[in-house]
C-alpha positions, -999 to 999 in steps of 0.1 A, spaced: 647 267 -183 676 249 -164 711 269 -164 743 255 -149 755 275 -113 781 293 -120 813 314 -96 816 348 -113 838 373 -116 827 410 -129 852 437 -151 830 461 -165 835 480 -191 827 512 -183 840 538 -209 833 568 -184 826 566 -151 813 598 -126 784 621 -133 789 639 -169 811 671 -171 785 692 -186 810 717 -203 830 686 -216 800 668 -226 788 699 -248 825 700 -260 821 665 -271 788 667 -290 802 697 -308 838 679 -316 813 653 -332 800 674 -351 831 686 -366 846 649 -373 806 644 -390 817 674 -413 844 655 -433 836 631 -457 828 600 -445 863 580 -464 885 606 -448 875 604 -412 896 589 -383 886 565 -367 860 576 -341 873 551 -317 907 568 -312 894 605 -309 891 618 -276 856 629 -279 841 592 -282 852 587 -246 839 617 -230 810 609 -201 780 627 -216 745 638 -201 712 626 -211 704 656 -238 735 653 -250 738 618 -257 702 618 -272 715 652 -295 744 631 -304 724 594 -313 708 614 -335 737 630 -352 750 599 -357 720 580 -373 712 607 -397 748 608 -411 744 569 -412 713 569 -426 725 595 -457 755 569 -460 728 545 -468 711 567 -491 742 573 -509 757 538 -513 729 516 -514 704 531 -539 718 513 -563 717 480 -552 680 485 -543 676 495 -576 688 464 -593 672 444 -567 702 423 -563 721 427 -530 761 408 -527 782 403 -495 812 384 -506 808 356 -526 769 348 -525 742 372 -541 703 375 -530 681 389 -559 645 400 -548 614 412 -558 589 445 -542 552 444 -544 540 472 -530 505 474 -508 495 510 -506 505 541 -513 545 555 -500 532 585 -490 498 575 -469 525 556 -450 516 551 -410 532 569 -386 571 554 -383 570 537 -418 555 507 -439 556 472 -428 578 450 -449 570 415 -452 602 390 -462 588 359 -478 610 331 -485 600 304 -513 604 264 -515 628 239 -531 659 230 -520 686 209 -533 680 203 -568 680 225 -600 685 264 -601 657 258 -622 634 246 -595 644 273 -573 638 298 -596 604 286 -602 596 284 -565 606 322 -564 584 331 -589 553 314 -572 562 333 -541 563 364 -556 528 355 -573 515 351 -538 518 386 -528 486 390 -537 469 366 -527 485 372 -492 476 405 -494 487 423 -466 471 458 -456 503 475 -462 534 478 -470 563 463 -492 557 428 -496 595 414 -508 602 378 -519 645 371 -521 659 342 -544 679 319 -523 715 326 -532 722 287 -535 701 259 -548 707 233 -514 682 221 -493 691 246 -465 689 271 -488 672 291 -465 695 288 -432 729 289 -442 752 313 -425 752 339 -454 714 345 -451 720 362 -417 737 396 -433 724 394 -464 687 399 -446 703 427 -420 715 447 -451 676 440 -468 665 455 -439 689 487 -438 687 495 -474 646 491 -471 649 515 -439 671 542 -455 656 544 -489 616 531 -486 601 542 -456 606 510 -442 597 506 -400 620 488 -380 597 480 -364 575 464 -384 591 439 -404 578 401 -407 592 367 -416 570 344 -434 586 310 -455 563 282 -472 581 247 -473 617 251 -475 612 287 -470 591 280 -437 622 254 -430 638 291 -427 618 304 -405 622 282 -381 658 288 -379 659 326 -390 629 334 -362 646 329 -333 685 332 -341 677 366 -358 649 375 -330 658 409 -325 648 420 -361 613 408 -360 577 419 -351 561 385 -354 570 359 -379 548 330 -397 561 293 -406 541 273 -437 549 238 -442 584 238 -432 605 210 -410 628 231 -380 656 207 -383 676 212 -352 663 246 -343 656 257 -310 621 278 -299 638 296 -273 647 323 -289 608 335 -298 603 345 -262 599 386 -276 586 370 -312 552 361 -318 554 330 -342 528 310 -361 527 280 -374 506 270 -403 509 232 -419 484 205 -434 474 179 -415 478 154 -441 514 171 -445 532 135 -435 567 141 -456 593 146 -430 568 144 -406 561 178 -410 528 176 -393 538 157 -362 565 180 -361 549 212 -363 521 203 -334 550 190 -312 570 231 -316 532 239 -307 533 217 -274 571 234 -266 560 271 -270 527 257 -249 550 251 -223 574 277 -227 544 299 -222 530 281 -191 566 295 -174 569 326 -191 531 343 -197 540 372 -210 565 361 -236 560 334 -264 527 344 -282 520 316 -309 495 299 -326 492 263 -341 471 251 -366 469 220 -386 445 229 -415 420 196 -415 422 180 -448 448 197 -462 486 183 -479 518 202 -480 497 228 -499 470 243 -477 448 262 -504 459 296 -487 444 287 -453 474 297 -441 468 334 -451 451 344 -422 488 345 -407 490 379 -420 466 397 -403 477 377 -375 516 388 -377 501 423 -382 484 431 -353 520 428 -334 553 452 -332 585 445 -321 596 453 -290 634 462 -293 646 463 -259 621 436 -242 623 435 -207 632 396 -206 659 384 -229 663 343 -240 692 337 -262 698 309 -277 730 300 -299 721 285 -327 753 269 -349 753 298 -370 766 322 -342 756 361 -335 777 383 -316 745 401 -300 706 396 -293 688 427 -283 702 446 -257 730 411 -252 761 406 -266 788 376 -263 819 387 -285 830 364 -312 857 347 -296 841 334 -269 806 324 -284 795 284 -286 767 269 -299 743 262 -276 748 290 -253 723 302 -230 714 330 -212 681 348 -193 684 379 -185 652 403 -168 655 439 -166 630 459 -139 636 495 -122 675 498 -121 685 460 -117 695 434 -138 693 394 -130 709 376 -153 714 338 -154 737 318 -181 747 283 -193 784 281 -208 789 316 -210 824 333 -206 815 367 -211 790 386 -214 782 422 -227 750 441 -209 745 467 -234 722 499 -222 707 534 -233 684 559 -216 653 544 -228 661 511 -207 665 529 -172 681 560 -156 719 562 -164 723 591 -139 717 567 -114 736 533 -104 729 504 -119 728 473 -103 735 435 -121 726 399 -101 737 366 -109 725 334 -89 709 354 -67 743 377 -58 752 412 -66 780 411 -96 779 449 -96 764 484 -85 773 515 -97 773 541 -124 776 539 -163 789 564 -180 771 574 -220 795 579 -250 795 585 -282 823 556 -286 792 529 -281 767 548 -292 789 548 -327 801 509 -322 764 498 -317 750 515 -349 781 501 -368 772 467 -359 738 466 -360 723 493 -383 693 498 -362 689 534 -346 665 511 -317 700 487 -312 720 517 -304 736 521 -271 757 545 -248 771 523 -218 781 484 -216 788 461 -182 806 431 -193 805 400 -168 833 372 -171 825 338 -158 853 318 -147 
């Protein structure tokens, strides 16, 4: 991939800086503690206590990530049974209904949870009606997908348009899915799946990579990418599935051409951009479930939630963080890029159009007891120590919900 050269300048954000007080960090994990007593609509903010800034140690940061994601995950409990319930989920002015079917039992559940499959149906512009009906078929399909566990779930588009699939609202609406499947049915993290058929494959060629970070591997039937981008699959493993004789939209020509990109992309990068392609011989825009044998394809894979190697992509619906990445709202553009490779305690990071960005880091990544280094063009940006608090650790699960997405310490880079 080709990125601009760019000057640089470096601020880091560090919200504690020195080796950890260990009397203070105790103090701090135990002030936590306290503030995790009240109920949750009467606390103060825990970005103005004094605790959230306090340098902590390794245990103590680990003691208080998991404070903090069992309260949150009882929050979830609490507040969001009900729309699991009624199988109907609303941010704002847009609602998602779905449907469960189950494969296996909840309680001969794997070790870490139960896979969840999200499966997004066909249509498009046209009748609610025709939507509606297109839902229903994909529900139907659960079982003749079949997978070998897990919670197979098929949401209704919340509008009837033909990118009904990837407009801006899907984004959240599929981050709270997740959560509420999480908290409430066993669901792993780090097993959930992305699968779409026509205009719902149309959706996973936009969802996959601008919503990389949530998946273990994803699956595309019969859809058209639009203007999407395959960069963003370097950490997904995606498959795509269409009939040869699929000519509408060029569909076919299409899907072999994203084939011959994530060919390439995986000639520069072999250890990232796992794919398959296959045109089914003889088959239209329906394939006769040939393309079922994505599932056990998609299953044999986990995601990774802090890869190594990092390719973002900004896709016109803008995120505000990719992994273990983050560019804050204000400054992010579509088409955005940046690489960045993490091995041992460095950091090389390379970026096209990028003011700022936000290196986000925890324990499990590399030693925070030691310096950290960060390269750009081939130059040291930075070197030195990061200190953990329980003011990112608590800002990270608020944004992302994901107790693999939390983190302790942030380096932000500003290019000039």
């Amino acid at each position: 991939m080709r990125f601009l050269l760019l000057l640089f300048s470096f601020t880091s954000v560090l919200f504690a800086e020195g080796a950890p007080d260990a009397v203070a960090s105790a103090k701090a994990v135990s002030d936590l503690a306290l503030w995790l007593k009240g109920a949750a609509e009467n606390r103060a903010p825990i970005a103005d206590a004094p605790f959230a800034q306090v340098a902590l140690t390794k245990s103590d940061c680990a003691t208080a990530a998991a404070m903090l994601w069992q309260d949150h995950e009882a929050f979830l409990r609490t507040t969001r049974a009900a729309e699991l319930a009624a199988k109907v989920i609303r941010i704002e002015d847009h609602e998602m209904k779905f449907e469960i079917v189950s494969f296996g039992k909840k309680d001969d559940a794997p070790a870490g949870g139960r896979s969840l499959f999200i499966s997004m149906h066909g249509g498009g512009s046209g009748p609610a009606a025709m939507n509606e009906s297109q839902w229903v078929n994909q529900i139907k399909l659960a079982q003749a997908y079949r997978p070998s566990e897990g919670l197979y779930v098929a949401p209704r588009a919340p509008t009837n348009t033909w990118n009904l699939w990837h407009e801006a609202h899907i984004d959240p609406l599929f981050d709270r899915l997740i959560a509420d499947l999480v908290a409430l049915e066993n669901v792993n993290a780090n097993r959930v799946f992305l699968m779409g058929y026509s205009a719902g494959g149309d959706g996973v060629y936009q969802l996959a990579p601008r919503m990389a970070d949530r998946w273990a591997a994803a699956s595309m039937m019969a859809g058209h990418p639009n203007e999407a981008s395959p960069l963003g699959l370097r950490n997904v493993p995606f498959a795509i599935h269409v009939g040869a004789n699929d000519a509408a939209y060029h569909r076919n020509t299409i899907a072999g051409e994203w084939g011959a990109k994530l060919d390439a992309l995986q000639k520069d990068d072999p250890t990232g951009y796992e794919h398959v392609t296959e045109l089914h011989e003889g088959k239209a825009h329906w394939m006769e479930l040939e393309d079922r044998k994505a599932i056990p394809w998609m299953e044999k894979f986990t995601r990774q939630p802090l890869p190594e190697r990092v390719v973002w992509h900004q896709d016109d619906v803008l995120h505000e963080s990719l992994y273990w990445l983050a560019i804050a709202a204000e400054v992010a553009r579509v088409g955005q890029e940046v690489t960045a490779i993490r091995a041992g305690q460095g950091i090389t990071v390379s970026a096209k159009d990028v003011a700022v960005l936000q290196i986000r880091l925890n324990d499990s990544m590399l030693d925070l007891d030691q310096d950290v280094t960060v390269r750009i063009g081939g130059k040291e940006a930075f070197t030195g120590h990061l200190g953990r608090t329980v003011g990112m650790l608590s800002r990270t699960l608020s944004e992302r919900g994901d107790r693999d997405l939390m983190f302790n310490a942030e380096v932000k880079i500003q290019f000039p």
